[in-house]
C-alpha positions in Angstrom: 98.3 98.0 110.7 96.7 94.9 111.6 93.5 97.1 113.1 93.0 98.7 109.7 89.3 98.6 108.7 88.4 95.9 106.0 85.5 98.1 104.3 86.6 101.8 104.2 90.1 101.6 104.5 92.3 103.9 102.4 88.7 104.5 100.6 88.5 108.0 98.7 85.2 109.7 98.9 84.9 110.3 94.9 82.4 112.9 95.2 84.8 115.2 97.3 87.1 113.3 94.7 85.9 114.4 91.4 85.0 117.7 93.1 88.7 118.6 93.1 89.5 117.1 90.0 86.8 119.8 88.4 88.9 122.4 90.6 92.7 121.3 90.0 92.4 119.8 86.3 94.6 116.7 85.6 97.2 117.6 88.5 94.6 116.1 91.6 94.5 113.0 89.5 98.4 112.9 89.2 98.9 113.1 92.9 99.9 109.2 93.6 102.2 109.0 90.6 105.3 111.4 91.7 105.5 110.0 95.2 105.9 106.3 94.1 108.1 107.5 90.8 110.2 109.3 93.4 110.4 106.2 95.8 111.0 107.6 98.6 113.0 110.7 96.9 113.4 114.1 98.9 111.6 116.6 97.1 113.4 119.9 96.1 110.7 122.0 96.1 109.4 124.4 99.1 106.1 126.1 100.2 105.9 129.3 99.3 105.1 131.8 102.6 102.0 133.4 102.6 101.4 136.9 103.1 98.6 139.0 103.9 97.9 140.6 100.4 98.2 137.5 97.8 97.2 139.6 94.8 97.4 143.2 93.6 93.8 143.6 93.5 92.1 142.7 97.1 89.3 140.1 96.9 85.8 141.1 96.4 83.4 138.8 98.6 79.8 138.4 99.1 78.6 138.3 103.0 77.5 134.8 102.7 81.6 133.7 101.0 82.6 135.8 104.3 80.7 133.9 106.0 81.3 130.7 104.6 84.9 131.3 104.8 85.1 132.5 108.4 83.2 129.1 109.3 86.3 127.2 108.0 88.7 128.9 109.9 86.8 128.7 113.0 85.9 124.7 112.4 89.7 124.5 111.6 90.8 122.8 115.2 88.4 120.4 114.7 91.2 118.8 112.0 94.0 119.5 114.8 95.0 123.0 114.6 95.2 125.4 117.5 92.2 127.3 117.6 94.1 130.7 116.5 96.1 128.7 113.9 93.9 130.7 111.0 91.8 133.3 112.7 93.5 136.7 113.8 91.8 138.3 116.6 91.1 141.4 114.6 90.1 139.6 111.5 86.7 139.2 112.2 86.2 143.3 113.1 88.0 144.0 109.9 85.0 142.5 108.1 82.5 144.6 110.0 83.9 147.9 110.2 82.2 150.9 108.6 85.2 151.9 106.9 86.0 150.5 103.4 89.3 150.2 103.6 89.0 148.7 106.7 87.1 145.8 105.1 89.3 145.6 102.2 91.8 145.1 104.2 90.3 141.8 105.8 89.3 140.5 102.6 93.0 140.3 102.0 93.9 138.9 105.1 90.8 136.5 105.1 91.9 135.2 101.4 95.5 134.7 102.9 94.5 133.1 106.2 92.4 130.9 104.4 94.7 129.8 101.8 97.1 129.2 104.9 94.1 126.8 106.0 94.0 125.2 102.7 98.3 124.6 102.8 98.4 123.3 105.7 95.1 120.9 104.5 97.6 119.8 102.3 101.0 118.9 104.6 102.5 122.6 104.1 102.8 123.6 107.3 106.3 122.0 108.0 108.9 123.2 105.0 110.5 119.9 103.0 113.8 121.3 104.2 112.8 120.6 107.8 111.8 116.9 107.4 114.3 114.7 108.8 116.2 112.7 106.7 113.9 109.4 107.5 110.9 111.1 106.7 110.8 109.5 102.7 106.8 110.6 102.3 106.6 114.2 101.4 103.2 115.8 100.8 102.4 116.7 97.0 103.4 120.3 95.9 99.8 121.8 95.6 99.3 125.9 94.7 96.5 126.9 97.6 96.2 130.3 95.4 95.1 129.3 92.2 93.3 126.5 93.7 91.2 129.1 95.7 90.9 131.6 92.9 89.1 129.3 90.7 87.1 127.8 93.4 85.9 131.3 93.7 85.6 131.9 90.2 83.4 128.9 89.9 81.4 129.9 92.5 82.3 126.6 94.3 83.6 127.6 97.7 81.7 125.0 99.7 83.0 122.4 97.1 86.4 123.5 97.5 86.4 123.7 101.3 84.7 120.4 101.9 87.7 118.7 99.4 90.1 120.0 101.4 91.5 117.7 104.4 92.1 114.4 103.5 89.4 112.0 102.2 90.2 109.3 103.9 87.3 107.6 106.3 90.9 106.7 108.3 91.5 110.3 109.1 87.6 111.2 109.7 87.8 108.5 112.6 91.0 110.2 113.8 89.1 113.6 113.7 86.2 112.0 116.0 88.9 110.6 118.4 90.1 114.3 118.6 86.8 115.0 119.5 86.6 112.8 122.0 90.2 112.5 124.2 89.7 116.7 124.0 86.5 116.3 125.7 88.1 114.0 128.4 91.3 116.8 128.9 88.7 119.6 129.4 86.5 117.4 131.6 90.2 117.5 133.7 91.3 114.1 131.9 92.0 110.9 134.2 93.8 110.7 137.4 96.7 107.9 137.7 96.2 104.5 138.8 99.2 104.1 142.0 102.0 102.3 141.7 102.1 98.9 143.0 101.6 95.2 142.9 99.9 94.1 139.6 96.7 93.5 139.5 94.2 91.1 138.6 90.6 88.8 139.0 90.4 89.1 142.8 92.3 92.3 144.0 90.5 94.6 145.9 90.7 97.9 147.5 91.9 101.3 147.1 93.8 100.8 143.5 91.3 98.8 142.1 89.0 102.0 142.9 91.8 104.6 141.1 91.5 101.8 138.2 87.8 101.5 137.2 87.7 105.2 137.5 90.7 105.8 135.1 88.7 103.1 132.4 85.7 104.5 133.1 87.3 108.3 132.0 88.4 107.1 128.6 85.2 105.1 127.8 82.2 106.4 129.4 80.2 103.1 127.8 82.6 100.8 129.8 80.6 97.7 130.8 82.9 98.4 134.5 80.8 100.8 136.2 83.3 103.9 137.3 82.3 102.7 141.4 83.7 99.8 143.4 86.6 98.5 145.1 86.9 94.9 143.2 88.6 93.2 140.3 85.9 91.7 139.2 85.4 90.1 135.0 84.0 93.2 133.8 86.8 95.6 134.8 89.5 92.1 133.6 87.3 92.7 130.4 88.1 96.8 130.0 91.8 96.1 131.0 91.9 93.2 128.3 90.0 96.0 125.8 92.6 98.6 127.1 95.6 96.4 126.5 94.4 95.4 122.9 93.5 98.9 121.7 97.7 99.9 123.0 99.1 97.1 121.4 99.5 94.5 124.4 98.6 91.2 124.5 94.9 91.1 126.2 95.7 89.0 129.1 93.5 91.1 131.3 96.4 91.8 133.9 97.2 94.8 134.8 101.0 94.8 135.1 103.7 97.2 135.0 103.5 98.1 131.3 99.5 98.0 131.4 100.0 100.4 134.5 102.7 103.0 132.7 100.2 103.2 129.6 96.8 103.8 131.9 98.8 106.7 133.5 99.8 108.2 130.0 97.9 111.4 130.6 94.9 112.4 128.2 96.8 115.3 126.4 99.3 113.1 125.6 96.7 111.3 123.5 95.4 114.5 122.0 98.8 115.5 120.9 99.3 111.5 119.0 96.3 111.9 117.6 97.0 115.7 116.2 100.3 114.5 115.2 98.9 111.4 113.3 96.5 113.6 111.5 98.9 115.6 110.3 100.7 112.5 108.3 97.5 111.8 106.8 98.0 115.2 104.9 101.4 113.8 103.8 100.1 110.9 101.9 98.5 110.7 98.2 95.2 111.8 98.1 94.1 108.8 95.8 95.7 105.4 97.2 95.8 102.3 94.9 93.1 99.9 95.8 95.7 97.0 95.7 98.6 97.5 98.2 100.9 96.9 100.9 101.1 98.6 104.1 103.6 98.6 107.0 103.1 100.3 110.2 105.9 101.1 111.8 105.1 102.1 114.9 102.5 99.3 115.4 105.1 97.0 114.1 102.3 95.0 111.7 102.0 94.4 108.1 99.0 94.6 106.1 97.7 93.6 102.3 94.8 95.0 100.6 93.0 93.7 97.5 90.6 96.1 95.9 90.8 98.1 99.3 90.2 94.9 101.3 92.0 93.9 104.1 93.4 89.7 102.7 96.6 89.4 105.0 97.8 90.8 108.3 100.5 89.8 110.1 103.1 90.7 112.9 106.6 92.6 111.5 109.7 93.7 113.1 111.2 97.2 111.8 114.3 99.5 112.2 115.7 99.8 116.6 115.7 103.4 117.3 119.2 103.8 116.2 118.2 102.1 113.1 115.1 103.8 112.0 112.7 101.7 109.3 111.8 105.1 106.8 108.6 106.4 105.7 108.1 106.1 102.3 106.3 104.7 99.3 107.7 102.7 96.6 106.4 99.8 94.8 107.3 96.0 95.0 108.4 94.6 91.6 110.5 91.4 92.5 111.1 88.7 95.2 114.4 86.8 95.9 113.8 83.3 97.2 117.1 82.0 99.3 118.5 85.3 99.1 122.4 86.2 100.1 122.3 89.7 101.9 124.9 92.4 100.9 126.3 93.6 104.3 125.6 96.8 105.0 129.2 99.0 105.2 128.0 100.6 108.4 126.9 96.9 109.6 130.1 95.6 109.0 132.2 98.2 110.2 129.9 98.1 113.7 128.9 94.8 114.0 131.1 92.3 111.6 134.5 92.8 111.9 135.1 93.5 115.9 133.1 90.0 116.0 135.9 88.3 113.5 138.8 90.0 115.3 137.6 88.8 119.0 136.9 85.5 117.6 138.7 84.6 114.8 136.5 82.4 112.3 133.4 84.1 113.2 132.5 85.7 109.7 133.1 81.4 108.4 131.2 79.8 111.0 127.8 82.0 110.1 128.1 81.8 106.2 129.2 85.3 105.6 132.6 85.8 102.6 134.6 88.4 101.9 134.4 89.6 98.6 137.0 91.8 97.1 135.4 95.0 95.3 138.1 95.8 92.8 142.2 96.4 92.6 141.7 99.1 95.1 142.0 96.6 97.7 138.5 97.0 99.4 136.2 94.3 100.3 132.5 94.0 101.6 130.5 90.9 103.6 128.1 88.8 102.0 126.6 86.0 103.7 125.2 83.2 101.7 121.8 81.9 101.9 121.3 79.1 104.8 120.2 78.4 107.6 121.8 81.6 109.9 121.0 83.7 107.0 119.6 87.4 108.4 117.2 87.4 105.2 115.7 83.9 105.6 114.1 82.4 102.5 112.6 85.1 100.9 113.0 88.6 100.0 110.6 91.9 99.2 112.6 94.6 97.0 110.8 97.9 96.3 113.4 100.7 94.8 114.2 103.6 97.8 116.7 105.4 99.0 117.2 103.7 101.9 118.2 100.1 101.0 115.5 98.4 103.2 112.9 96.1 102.5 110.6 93.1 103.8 112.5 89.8 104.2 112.2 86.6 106.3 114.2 85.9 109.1 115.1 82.6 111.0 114.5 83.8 114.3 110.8 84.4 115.1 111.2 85.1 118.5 111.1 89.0 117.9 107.5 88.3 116.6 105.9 86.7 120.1 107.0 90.0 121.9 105.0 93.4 122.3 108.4 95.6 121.0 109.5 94.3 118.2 111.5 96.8 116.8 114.6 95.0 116.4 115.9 95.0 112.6 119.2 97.4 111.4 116.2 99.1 109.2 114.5 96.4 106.7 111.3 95.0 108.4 111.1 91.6 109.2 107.8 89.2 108.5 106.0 87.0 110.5 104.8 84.9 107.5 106.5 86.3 104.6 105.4 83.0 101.9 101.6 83.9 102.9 102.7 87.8 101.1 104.5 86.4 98.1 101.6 83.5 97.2 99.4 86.7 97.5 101.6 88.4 95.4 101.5 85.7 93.2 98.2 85.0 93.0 97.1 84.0 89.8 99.9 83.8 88.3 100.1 80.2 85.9 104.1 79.7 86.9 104.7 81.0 90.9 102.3 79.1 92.1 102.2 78.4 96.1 103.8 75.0 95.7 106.5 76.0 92.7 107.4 79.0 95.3 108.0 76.0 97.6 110.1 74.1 96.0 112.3 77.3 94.8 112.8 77.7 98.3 113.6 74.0 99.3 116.0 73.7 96.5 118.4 76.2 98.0 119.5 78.4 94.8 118.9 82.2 94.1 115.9 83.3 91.8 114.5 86.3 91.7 111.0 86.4 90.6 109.6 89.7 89.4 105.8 90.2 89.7 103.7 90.6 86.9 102.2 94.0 88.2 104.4 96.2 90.6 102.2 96.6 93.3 102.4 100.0 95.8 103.6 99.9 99.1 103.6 102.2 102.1 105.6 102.3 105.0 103.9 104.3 107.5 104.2 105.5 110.8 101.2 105.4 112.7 101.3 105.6 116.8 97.5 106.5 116.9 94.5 104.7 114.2 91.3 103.1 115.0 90.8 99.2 114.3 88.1 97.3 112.9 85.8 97.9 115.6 86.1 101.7 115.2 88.2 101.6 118.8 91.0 104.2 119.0 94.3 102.8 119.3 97.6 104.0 120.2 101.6 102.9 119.7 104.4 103.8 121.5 106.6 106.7 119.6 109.2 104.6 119.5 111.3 106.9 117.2 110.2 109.8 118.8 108.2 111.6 115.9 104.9 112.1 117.0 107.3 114.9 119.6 109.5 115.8 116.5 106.5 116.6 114.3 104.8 118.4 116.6 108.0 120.8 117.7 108.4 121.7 113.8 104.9 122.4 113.5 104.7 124.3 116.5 108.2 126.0 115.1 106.0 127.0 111.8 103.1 128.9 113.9 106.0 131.6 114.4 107.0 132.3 111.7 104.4 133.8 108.8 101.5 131.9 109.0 99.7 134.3 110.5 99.0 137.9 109.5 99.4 140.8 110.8 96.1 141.9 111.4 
């Protein structure tokens, strides 16, 4: 995430921090530590379903909690629910009727709906068992009931409600974009720009029209005013804007991928964003200052230092067929001149039909065959050198998954807008800037000594003096430095995954039945 904000970024706002830390006890502060002990683990536990009554006794609640309360679950699609996600239609009539039991009643269902709210606040609304096997970052296990009973108990329901979504300034520039894109769909959205010649400085006429309109649509504050038939350096300056903020190289043509991302329509955006949102409820709620994150979907590769942004660069992760994971782990070691273990599947797929059609392949690139035991098996292992798929140097992090950062000796991948290209691990653009950063500090692995480690040729494997966290992420819609909206292409296809589960979960007993 090479647009990730320097000051902010992955930030926790401790008030809303310590708030819930005087709600949950000792667990909120625990939230980081099973995630990264688990690197990458499934989790075994479910969410339990709520139901209208969640106690014997129904809740007793002052008119300004109902009220309070009632504000949350109307405020609720602000964070990316549907705006019935929370609120039954007779809910709010419930509460108002003469009859006593009639309002008993909705005190229960109000105390279930809006510990439904808080749940799904917290990643709950999709069941573990439902996450796809690639999915390695599961959402905490968090109790919504005792966590709103002592909230109550306290007295601290405003507390409680404003500690509930994720504190992350990330995911409250996410909730603004909401804001935003669903003000363009209900404005009607944007219209396409026609298909045709690309265009650029000069052009003029018809399409150039359909094109400042469809800028002007998505930033009102464009310097191109919405009017006029020609191409002239402000609209080259929005397409150049428009390009950046999808991941494109800014050349301030508008080509034929330019032209198939201006005519993505406005409610897909909404739905990226929504869906985007909702992985910010997966993640811990306290993130270590120092780290290492990958996105993805951006294909980019960022460092932090005491929640600063120190080192960006382009990476290459998992084709579509050979998905990079989501998960967090922790780096502890790096391998200079590393040999790389073949991969059975790799092998079986790749290797061998290349050494049968042309015999003396496996030799000629480096690779041996190494017998495994008296059973007769084998496996590939291709020594370090020049054709080596790991290059010089080596990330490992424990997961589940058998991936991690490496070098590579082509580069190519890294001057293209796709980049997706690895069997899984992710590639770096400039993996010896990441391990002197690593390293930084340290009296022995200092940048030169980690050069001539290299240049020597042998294996060493260097652990770090502190493990330091690491996330792999998947994010197709963040905002960069400049607090500008971007969007990826769902190259996997989980932004529409996600979104299918959690539309599967409004059907089933979220709701109540009142």
């Amino acid at each position: 995430m090479g647009n990730t904000p320097r000051l902010g970024a992955g930030f926790v706002n401790r008030s809303a921090l310590n708030r819930r830390r005087l709600l949950q006890g000792a667990a909120a502060t625990t939230a980081f530590a099973p995630l990264l002990a688990a690197s990458g683990a499934r989790a075994q536990t479910e969410f339990p379903t709520p139901s209208p009554a969640t106690s014997a006794a129904p809740p007793t609640f002052r008119s300004d909690q109902i009220g309070l309360l009632m504000q949350a679950l109307q405020d609720a699609p602000t964070h990316g629910f549907k705006h019935d996600e929370f609120l039954p239609p007779t809910l709010d009539g419930l509460l108002r009727s003469s009859d006593p039991a009639d309002r008993l009643r909705g005190a229960a269902v109000l105390k279930a709906q809006i510990i439904a709210y808080a749940r799904a606040q917290h990643g709950q609304r999709v069941p573990l068992s439902q996450f796809p096997k690639n999915w390695g970052l599961h959402p905490a296990a968090y109790d919504g009931e005792a966590d709103f009973d002592f909230a109550l108990q306290q007295d601290r329901l405003p507390q409680w409600l404003e500690g509930l979504p994720p504190p992350f300034d990330r995911y409250r520039g996410l909730q603004a974009s909401l804001a935003q894109y669903r003000k363009i769909v209900a404005a009607g959205g944007w219209r396409p720009v026609p298909d045709g010649p690309a265009l650029s400085m000069g052009a003029h006429g018809a399409r150039v029209a359909a094109l400042r309109a469809r800028l002007a649509a998505e930033n009102p504050l464009a310097s191109a005013d919405a009017e006029g038939l020609a191409f002239d350096e402000a609209v080259q300056a929005e397409v150049r804007t428009f390009q950046h903020n999808v991941g494109f190289d800014p050349t301030g043509v508008v080509d034929k991928a330019t032209l198939a991302a201006l005519n993505i329509p406005a409610e897909n955006r909404v739905a990226q964003i929504e869906a985007n949102m909702e992985r910010w409820r997966w993640v811990p709620r306290v993130w270590p200052a120092t780290r290492i994150e990958a996105n993805i979907a951006a294909e980019e590769m960022d460092a932090f230092q005491d929640n600063a942004l120190v080192l960006e660069m382009r990476a290459a992760p998992g084709r579509p067929d050979d998905q990079t994971p989501m998960l967090t782990s922790a780096v502890n070691s790096v391998v200079f001149d590393p040999p790389w273990n073949v991969p059975t599947s790799i092998a079986t797929k790749e290797l061998w039909p290349k050494e049968h059609a042309h015999p003396g392949y496996l030799a000629s690139h480096g690779y041996k065959v190494i017998s495994t035991g008296p059973d007769g098996g084998s496996r590939i292992q291709q020594s370090f050198g020049p054709k080596s798929a790991l290059g010089k140097i080596k990330f490992d992090f424990p997961n589940d998954y058998a991936v991690y950062l490496h070098d590579t000796p082509s580069h190519a991948a890294f001057g293209r807008t796709s980049r997706a290209v690895s069997h899984g691990c992710v590639r770096l653009q400039r993996p010896k800037e990441l391990a002197d950063l690593l390293f930084q500090g340290d009296e022995i692995w200092t940048p030169e000594h980690i050069q001539e480690v290299i240049d020597q040729g042998d294996t060493v494997r260097a652990r770090l003096p502190k493990s330091v966290p690491i996330f792999l992420m998947y994010w197709t819609a963040f905002l960069d430095v400049k607090g500008r909206t971007n969007f990826r292409p769902d190259v996997y296809g989980w932004d529409e995954q996600l979104m299918g589960l959690i539309a599967a979960s409004r059907n089933n007993s979220w709701s109540s039945d009142a």
